[in-house]
NUMAR-478154 format. One line per 4 residues: number of its first residue (from 1); their letters; for each residue y, z, x of N, C-alpha, C. Coordinates in steps of 0.2 Angstrom, whole numbers, m for minus. Example, Ala and Ser with C-alpha at 12.3 -4.5 7.8 and 13.67 -1.06 7.14 Angstrom:
<rs>
1> AS> m28 39 66 m22 39 62 m16 39 66 ~ m11 35 64 m5 36 68 0 39 64 $
</rs>
This chain:
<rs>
1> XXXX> m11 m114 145 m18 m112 144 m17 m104 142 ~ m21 m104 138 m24 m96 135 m30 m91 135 ~ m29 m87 137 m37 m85 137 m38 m80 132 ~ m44 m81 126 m47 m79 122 m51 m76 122 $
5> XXXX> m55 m71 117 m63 m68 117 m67 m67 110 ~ m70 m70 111 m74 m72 108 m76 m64 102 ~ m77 m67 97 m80 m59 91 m87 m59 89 ~ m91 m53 90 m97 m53 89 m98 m54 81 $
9> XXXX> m101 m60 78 m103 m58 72 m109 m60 68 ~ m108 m58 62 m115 m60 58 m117 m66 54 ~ m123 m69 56 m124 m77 54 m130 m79 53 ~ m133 m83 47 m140 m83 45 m143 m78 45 $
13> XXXX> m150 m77 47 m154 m71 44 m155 m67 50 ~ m149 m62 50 m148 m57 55 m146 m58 59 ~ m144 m64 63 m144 m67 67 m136 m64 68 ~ m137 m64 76 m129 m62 81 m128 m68 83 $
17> XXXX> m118 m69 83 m115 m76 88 m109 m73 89 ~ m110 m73 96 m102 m72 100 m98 m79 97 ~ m93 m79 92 m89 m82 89 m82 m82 92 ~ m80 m88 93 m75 m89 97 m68 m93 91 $
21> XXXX> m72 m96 85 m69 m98 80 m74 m102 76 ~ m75 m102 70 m68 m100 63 m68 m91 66 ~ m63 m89 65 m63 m83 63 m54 m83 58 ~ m56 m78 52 m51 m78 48 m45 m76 50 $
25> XXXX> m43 m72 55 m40 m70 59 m35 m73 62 ~ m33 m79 60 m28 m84 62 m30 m88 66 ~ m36 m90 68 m41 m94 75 m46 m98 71 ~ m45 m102 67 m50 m107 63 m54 m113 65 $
29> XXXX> m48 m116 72 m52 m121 75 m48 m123 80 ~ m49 m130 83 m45 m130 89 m46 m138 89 ~ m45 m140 84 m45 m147 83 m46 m152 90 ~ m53 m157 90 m58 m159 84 m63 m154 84 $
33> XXXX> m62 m149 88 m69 m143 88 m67 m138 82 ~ m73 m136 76 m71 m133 72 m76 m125 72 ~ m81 m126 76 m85 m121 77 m87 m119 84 ~ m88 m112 86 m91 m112 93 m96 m106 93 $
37> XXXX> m100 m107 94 m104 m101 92 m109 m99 98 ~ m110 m94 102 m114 m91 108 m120 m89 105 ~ m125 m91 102 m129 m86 96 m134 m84 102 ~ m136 m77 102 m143 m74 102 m147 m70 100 $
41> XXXX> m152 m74 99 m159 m72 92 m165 m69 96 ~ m168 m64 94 m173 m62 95 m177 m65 88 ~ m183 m61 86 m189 m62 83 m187 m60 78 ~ m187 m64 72 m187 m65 65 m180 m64 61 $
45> XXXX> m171 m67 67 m170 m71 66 m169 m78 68 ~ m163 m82 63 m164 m90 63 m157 m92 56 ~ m160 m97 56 m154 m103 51 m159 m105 45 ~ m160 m104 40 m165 m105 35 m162 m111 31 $
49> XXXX> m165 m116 27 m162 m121 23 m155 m120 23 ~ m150 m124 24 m144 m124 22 m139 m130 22 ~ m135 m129 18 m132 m137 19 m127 m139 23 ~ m125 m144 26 m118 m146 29 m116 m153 27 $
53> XXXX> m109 m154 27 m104 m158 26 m99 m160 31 ~ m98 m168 32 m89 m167 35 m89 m167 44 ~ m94 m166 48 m95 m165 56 m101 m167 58 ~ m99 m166 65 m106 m165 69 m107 m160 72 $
57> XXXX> m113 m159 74 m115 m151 77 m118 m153 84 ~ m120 m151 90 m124 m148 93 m125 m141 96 ~ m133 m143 95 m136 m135 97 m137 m138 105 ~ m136 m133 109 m138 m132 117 m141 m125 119 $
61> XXXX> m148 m127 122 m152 m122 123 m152 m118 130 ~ m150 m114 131 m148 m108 136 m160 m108 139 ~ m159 m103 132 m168 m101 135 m171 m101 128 ~ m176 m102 130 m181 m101 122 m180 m110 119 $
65> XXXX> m182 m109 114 m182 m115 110 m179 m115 103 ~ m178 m120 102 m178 m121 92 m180 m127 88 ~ m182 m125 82 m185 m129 78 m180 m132 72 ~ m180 m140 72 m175 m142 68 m179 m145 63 $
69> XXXX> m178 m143 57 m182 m147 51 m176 m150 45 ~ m175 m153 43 m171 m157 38 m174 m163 33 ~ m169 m162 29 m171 m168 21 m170 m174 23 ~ m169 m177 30 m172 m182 33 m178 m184 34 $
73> XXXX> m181 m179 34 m188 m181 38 m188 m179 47 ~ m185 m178 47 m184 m175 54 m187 m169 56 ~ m191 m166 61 m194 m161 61 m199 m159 69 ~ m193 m159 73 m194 m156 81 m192 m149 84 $
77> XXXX> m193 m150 88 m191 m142 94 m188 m145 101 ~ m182 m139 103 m178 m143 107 m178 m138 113 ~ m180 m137 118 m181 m132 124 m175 m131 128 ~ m175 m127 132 m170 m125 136 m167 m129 141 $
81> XXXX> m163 m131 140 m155 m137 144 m158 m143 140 ~ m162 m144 133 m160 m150 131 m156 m147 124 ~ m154 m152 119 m150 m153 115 m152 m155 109 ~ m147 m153 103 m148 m159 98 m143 m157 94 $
85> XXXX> m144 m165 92 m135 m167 87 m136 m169 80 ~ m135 m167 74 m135 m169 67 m127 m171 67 ~ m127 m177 64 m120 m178 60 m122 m178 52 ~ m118 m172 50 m120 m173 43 m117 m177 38 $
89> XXXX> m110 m179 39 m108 m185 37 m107 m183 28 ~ m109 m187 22 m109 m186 18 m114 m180 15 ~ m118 m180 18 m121 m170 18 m129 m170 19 ~ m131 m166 23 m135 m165 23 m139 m158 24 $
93> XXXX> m146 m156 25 m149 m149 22 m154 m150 29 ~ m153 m143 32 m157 m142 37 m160 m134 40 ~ m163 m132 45 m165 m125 46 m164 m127 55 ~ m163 m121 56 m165 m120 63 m168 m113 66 $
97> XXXX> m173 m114 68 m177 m106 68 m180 m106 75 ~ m178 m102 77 m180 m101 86 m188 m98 86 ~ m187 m100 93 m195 m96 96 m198 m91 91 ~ m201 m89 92 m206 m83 88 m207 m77 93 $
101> XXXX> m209 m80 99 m213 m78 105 m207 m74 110 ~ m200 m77 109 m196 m75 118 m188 m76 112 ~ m184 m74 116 m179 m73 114 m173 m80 118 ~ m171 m82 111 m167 m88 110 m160 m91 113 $
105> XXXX> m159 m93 116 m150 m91 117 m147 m99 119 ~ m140 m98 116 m138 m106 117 m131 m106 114 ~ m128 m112 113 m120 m113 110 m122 m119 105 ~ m120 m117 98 m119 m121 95 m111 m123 93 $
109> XXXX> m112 m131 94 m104 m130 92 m103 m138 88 ~ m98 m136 82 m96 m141 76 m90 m145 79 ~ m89 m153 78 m84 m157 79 m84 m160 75 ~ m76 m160 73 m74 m163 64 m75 m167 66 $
113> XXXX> m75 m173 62 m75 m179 60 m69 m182 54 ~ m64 m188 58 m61 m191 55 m61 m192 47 ~ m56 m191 42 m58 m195 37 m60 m199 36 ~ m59 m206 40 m62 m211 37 m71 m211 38 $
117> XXXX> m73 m208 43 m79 m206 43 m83 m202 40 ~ m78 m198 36 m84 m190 33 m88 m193 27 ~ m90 m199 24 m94 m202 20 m100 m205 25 ~ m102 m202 31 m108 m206 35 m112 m205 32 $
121> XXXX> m118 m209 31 m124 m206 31 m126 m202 39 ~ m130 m198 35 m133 m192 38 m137 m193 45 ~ m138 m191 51 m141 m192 56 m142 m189 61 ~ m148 m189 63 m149 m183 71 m153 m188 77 $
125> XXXX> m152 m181 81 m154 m186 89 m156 m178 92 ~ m161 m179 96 m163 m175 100 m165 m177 108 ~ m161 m176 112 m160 m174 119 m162 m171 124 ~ m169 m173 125 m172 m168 130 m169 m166 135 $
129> XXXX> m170 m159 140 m170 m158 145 m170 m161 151 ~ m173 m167 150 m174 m171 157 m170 m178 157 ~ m167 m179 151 m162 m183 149 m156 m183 150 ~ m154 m175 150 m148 m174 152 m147 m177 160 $
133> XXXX> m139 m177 161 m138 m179 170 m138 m174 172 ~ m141 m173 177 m137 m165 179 m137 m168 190 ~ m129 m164 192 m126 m169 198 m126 m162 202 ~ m129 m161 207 m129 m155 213 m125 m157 218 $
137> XXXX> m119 m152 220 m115 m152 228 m116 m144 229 ~ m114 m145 235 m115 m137 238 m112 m132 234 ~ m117 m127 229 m114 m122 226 m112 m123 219 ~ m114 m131 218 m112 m131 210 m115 m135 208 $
141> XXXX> m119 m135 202 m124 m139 196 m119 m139 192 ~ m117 m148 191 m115 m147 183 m119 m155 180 ~ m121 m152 174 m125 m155 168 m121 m159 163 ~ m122 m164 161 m117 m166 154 m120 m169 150 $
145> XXXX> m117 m164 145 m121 m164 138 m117 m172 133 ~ m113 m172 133 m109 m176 131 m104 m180 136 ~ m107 m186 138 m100 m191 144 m105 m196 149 ~ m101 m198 153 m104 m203 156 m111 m201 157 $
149> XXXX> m117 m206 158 m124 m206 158 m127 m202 152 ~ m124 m199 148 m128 m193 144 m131 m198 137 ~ m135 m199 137 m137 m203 130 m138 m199 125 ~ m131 m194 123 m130 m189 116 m125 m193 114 $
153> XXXX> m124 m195 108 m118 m199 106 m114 m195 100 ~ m107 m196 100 m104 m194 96 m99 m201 94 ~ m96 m199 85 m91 m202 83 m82 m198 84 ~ m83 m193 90 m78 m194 93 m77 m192 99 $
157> XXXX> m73 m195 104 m73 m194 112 m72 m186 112 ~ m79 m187 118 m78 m178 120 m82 m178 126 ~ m80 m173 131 m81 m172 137 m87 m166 135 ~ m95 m165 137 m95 m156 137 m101 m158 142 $
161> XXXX> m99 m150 148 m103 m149 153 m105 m143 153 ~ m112 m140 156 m116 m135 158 m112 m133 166 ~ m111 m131 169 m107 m129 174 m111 m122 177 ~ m113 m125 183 m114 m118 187 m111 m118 194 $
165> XXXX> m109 m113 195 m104 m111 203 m107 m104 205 ~ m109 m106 213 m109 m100 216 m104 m96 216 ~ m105 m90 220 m98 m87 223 m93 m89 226 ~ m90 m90 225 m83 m93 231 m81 m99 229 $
169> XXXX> m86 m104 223 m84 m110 223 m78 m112 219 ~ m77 m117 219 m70 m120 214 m74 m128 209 ~ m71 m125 203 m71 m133 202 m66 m135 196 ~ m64 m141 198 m59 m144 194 m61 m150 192 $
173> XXXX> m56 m150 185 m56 m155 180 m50 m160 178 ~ m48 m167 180 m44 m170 175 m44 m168 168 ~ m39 m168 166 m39 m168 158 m37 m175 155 ~ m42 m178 152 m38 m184 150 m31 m183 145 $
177> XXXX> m27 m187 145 m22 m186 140 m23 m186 135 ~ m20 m181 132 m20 m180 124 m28 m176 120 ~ m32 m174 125 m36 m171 126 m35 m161 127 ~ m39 m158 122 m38 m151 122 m45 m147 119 $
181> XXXX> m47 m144 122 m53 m139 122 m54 m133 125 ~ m60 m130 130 m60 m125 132 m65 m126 138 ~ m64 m122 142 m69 m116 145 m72 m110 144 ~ m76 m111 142 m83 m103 139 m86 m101 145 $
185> XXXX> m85 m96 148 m90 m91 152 m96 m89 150 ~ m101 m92 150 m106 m85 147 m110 m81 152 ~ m110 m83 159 m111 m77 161 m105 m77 168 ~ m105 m70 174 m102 m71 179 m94 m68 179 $
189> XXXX> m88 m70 181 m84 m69 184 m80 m75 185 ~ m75 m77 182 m69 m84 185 m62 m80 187 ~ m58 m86 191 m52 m82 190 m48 m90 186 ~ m41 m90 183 m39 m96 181 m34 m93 183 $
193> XXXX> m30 m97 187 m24 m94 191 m24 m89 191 ~ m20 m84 190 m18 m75 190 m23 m74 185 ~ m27 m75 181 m31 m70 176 m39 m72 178 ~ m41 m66 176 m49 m65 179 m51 m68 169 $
197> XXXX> m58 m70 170 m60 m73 164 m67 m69 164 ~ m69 m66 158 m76 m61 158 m80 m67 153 ~ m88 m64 155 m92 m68 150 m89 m68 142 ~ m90 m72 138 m88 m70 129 m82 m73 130 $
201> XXXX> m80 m76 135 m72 m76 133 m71 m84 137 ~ m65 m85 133 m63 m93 134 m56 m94 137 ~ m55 m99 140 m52 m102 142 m47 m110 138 ~ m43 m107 135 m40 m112 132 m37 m119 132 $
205> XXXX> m38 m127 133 m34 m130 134 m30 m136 129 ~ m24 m133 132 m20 m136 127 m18 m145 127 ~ m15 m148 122 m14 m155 124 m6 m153 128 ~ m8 m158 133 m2 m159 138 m3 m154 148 $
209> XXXX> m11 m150 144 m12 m149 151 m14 m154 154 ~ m14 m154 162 m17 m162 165 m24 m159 168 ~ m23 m152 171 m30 m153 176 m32 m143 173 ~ m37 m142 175 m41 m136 175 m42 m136 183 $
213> XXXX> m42 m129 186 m48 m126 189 m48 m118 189 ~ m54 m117 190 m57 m112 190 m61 m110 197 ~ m62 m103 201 m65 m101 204 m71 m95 202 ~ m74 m95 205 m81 m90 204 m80 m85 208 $
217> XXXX> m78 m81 203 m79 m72 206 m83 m69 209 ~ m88 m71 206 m97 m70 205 m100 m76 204 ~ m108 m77 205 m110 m81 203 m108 m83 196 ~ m107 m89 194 m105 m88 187 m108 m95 183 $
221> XXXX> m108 m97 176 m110 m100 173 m106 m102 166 ~ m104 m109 164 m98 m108 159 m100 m114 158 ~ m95 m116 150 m94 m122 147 m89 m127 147 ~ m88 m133 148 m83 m136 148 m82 m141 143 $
225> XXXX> m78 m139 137 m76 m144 132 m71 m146 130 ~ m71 m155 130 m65 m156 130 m65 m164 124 ~ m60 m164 120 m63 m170 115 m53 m171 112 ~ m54 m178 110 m49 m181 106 m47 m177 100 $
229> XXXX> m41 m173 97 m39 m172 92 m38 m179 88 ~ m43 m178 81 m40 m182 76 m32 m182 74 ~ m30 m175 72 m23 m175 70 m23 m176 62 ~ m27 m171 60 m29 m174 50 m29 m165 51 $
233> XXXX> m28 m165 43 m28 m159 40 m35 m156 40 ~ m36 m152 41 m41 m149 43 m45 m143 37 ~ m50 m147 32 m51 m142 26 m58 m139 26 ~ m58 m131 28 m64 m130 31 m69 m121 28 $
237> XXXX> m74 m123 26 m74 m118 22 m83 m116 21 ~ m85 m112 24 m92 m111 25 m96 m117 31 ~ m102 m121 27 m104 m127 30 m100 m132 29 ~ m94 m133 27 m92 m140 24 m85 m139 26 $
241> XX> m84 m145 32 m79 m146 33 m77 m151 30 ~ m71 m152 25 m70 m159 21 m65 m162 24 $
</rs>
């Protein structure tokens, strides 16, 4: 395991994303994850028409809300702890434009898709807040966004949960075999073995690790994603991952 941080940068129309990857800088993806993005929007920015290829995406809402419109005919708003998932497949054209009113925040994040699959037709699903499972023990909430009872689906296995720990708590994870992804802090204090983990910054896992745990320095709050590497060449370039 590694620990990583995230880069502040620019995206859609003015918009900030604590960006964890692509970044040109030799960190482009972390196979089947090809995007990680922290975005927070205030008023009058957003994601205006634009196209995608080649993955699936979802947006998961922290606070605020957003507006998903597309050449589908699709045309909702998704609030805070619910979700939504476009697979663009063979391509599609969509916006996403936050609240007006309050300030927006959330993770969007892209998952390749197989060759034999990047000709899907195009598709979305949206995932209310109350939809989600979300499981309470003493000192920890965790939510899943993607995994057992979560009716978000994907064409490729992946683990991702919303994670909240008090102070002092612990929580561990199996890692399935062959499985590699991350832990994202966004807010609080972890330690992972000997290193202390700040918000903006990740937590790496490689294939061949078996288990995670983390403890809470602070009350803390973070992401856990974890999915099957396809093992394909990876050609990735703007919106289009081919």
């Amino acid at each position: 395991m590694r620990i990583v941080e995230s880069i502040l940068t620019s995206e859609g129309a003015g918009a900030e994303v604590q960006r964890l990857f692509p970044l040109r800088a030799g960190r482009m993806n972390h196979d089947p994850f090809v995007l990680w993005d922290h975005f927070l929007l205030e008023k009058g920015m957003g994601f205006p028409t634009h196209p995608h290829r080649g993955f699936e995406a979802i947006t998961y809402i922290f606070e605020g809300s957003m507006e998903h419109k597309d050449n589908l005919g699709n045309h909702s708003r998704v609030y805070a702890k619910g979700a939504q998932r476009f697979t663009a497949g063979s391509g599609l054209e969509h916006s996403e434009m936050p609240d007006e009113n309050q300030r927006t925040t959330g993770i969007q994040l892209w998952i390749n898709l197989p060759q034999r699959l990047k000709t899907l037709d195009a598709d979305y699903q949206q995932v209310d807040a109350d939809s989600i499972p979300e499981q309470h023990s003493e000192g920890v909430i965790v939510r899943t966004i993607v995994g057992n009872g979560s009716p978000l689906r994907l064409h490729t296995p992946v683990r991702y949960l919303d994670v909240s720990l008090d102070k002092g708590m612990e929580f561990n994870e199996v890692i399935p075999e062959g499985y590699q992804g991350l832990v994202y802090l966004v807010d609080g204090l972890l330690q992972c073995d000997n290193n202390e983990v700040n918000p903006a910054s990740a937590i790496y896992i490689e294939q061949g690790d078996k288990h995670i745990k983390v403890t809470a320095k602070q009350d803390s709050r973070f992401m856990l994603c974890i999915g099957a590497p396809h093992h394909e060449p990876i050609h990735q370039w703007g919106p289009f991952v081919d």
